[in-house]
Structures are given as structure tokens and as C-alpha cells.
C-alpha positions in Angstrom: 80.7 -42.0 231.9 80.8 -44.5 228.8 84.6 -44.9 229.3 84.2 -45.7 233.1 81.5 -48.3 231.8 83.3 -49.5 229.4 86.6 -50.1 231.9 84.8 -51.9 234.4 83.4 -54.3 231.8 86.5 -54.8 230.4 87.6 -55.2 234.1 85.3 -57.8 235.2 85.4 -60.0 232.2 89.7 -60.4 232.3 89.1 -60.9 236.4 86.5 -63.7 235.7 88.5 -65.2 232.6 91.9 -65.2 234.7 90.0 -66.7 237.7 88.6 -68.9 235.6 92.1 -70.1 233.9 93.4 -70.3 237.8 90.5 -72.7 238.6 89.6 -70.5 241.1 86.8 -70.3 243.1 84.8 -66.9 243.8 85.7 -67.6 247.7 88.9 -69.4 246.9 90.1 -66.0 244.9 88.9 -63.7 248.0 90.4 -66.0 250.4 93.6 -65.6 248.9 93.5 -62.1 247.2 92.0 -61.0 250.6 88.9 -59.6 249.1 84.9 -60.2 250.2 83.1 -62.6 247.8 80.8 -59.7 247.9 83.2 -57.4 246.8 84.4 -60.0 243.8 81.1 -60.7 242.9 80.2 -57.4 242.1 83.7 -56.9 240.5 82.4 -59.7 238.4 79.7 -58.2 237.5 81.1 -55.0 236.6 79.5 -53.0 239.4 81.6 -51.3 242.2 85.2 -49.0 242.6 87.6 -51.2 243.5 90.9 -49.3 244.6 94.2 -49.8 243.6 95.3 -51.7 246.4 92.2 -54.5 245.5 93.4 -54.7 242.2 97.1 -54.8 243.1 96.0 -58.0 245.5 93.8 -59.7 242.6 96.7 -59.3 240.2 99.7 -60.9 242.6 97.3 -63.6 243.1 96.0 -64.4 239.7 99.7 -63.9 238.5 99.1 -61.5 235.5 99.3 -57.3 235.7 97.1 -55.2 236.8 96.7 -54.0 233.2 96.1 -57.2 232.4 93.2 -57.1 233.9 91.7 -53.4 232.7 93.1 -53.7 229.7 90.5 -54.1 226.5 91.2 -56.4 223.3 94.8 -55.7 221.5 94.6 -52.6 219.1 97.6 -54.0 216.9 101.0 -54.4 216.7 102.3 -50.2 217.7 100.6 -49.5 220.3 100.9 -45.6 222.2 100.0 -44.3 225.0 99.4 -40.5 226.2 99.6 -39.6 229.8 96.9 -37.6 230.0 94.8 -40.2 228.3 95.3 -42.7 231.0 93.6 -42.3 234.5 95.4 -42.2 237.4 95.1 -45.8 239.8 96.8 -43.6 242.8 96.2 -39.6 244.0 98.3 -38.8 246.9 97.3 -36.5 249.4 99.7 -33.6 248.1 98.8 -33.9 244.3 101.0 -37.2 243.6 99.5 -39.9 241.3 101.0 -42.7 239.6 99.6 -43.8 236.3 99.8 -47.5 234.6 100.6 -46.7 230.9 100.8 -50.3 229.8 102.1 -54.0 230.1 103.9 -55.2 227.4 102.1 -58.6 226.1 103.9 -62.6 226.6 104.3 -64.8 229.3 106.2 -62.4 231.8 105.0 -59.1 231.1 106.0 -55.5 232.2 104.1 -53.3 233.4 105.5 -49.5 232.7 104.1 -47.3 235.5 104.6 -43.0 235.5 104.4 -41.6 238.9 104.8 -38.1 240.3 105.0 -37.6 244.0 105.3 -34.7 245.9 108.0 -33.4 248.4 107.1 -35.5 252.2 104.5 -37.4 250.0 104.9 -41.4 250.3 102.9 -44.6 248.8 103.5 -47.8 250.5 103.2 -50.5 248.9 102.6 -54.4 250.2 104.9 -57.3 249.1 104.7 -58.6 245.9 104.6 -62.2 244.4 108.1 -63.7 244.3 109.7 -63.2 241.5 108.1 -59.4 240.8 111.1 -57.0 240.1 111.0 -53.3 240.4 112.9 -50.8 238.7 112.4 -47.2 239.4 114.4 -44.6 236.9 113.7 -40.5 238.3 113.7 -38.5 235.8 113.3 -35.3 237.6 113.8 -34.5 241.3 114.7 -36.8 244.0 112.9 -39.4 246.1 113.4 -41.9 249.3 112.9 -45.8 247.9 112.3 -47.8 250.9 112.7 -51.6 251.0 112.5 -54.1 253.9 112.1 -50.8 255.9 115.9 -49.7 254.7 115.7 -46.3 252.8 117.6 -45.7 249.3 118.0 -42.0 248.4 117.3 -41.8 244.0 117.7 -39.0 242.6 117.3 -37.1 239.0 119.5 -39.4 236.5 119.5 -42.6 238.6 117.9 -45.9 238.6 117.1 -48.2 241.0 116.4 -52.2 241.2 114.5 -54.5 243.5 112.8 -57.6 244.5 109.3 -56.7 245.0 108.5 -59.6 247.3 109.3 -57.4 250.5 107.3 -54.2 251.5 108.6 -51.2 249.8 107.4 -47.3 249.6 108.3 -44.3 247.4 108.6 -41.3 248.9 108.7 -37.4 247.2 112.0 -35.8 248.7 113.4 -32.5 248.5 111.7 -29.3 247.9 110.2 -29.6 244.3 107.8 -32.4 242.2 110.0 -36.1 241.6 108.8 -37.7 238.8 109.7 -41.0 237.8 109.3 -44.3 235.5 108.6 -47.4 237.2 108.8 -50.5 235.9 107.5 -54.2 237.1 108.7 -57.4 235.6 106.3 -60.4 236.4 107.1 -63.7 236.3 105.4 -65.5 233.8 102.2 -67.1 235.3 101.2 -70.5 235.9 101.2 -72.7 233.0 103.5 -70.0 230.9 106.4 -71.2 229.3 109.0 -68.9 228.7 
């Protein structure tokens, strides 16, 4: 219960603080990000759930990661990451979750996802920001990458690359578990130089 605490602290102080560096508005930020005020002001005030999709929204429109904004203060120069010490931000239906390991730090950061998905299971996914790139390496199994509605078959060994400005889905193929690394490359933000 501490850790959950703890998260949604860290949480709403980096939304506030990148709101804040946007020269947002509470209703400006909701407007855009398509979230209530109510919903953000809680947020802000560390109190609530929000899903993965809210915080996918408030990321795109602040222009930072969404570990950016649940991430806590820098623990040094290494840092590592277990899998099963990282909560899931998406549970599929079938037992599929995909799991946001980390962002690398700088002006355009990269945010390495893990994501297992099971066979028939799919997560769709709204457009992106311009400039967001997606790479999706499977590592075991196959899956269906769908973009702009056309589908790309991926399988065990292969990688795949794409703007993520365009709706996309990933989608468990096959007859067995398809795990895979994802990768996001964001443009650097407003008032970055790179």
C-alpha cells in the first residue's frame, strides 16, 4: 500500500511540475489531454486510478513519457530494472500485460516497454504526438502489428518500425504466448534542445 502511495505522489507532483513548465492551465491540460478537470485535479492531488490510456493522453500532450511522469528522483548513474518489480500499466483480457521498464533520461527520451500478449489478444492504441517512433523487436512467438488499419505479421527474431502518429494495435498471433520489447522514441519537448 505504501508503494501505491508513494507512486501516485510521485505521479501527481511530475504531472503538476510538467503542466506547470507547459504553462498550462488545469482546464487548458484537460481540454487538450481530453481529461475532466475533476479527474486532473485529483490526479494533482494524488488521489484516484487513472488508466493507462489517461496517462498515455497526459504524456503526448505534455510532451515527456509516461515514465516521466511516475517516475521518482534519479537513483544514479546505472540504473536496473527487474520485471517483476515493475507493475503492469496494461492486463489484457487473456493474461497479456505490457510493462514500462524505463525511459532513458535527455531531451528526447525512450521509453523501453515489455509486453506479453496472448494468442487472438489485441491492445489498440490511439495516435501518438508527431514525431513518436515505435519499434517493436519479438522475441518469442509471433504477433499482428497493425498501423493505419494495414496489418504487419512479426514474428520471433524480427523487428519492426513506425511512426506512432497514426492509430496502431498489437495483436497475440499463433497458438502460443508473443512476447516482445517495445521501444518509443519522443521527440524532445518544447523548449528542449537537442
Amino acid at each position: 500500500m505504501a508503494e501505491t502511495e508513494a507512486a501516485l505522489r510521485a505521479l501527481a507532483h511530475n504531472v503538476r511540475s510538467a503542466r506547470t513548465r507547459a504553462g498550462l492551465s488545469l482546464d487548458e491540460l484537460g481540454r487538450r489531454a481530453k481529461v475532466s478537470k475533476g479527474a486532473l485535479v485529483g490526479l494533482e492531488k494524488a488521489q484516484g486510478n487513472p488508466n493507462f490510456a489517461t496517462l498515455v493522453r497526459l504524456a503526448d500532450t505534455l510532451g515527456v513519457s509516461v515514465s516521466a511522469l511516475m517516475e521518482g528522483p534519479a537513483e544514479g548513474r546505472v540504473r536496473v530494472v527487474s520485471a517483476d518489480a515493475v507493475m503492469p500499466l496494461w492486463a489484457g483480457e487473456r493474461g497479456g500485460e505490457a510493462r514500462l521498464m524505463l525511459t532513458t533520461a535527455g531531451p528526447a527520451p525512450v521509453e523501453v516497454w515489455r509486453w506479453k500478449l496472448e494468442p487472438g489478444e489485441e491492445y489498440p492504441s490511439h495516435p501518438h504526438q508527431a514525431g513518436v517512433v515505435e519499434t517493436v523487436s519479438v522475441t518469442e512467438g509471433r504477433m499482428v502489428l497493425v498501423v493505419d488499419g494495414t496489418e504487419h505479421a512479426v514474428e520471433a527474431g524480427q523487428t519492426a518500425t513506425f511512426d506512432g502518429d497514426t492509430p496502431h494495435a498489437y495483436r497475440g498471433s499463433g497458438d502460443r504466448t508473443c512476447h516482445l520489447i517495445m521501444t518509443v522514441h519522443i521527440p524532445p519537448g518544447p523548449g528542449s534542445t537537442a
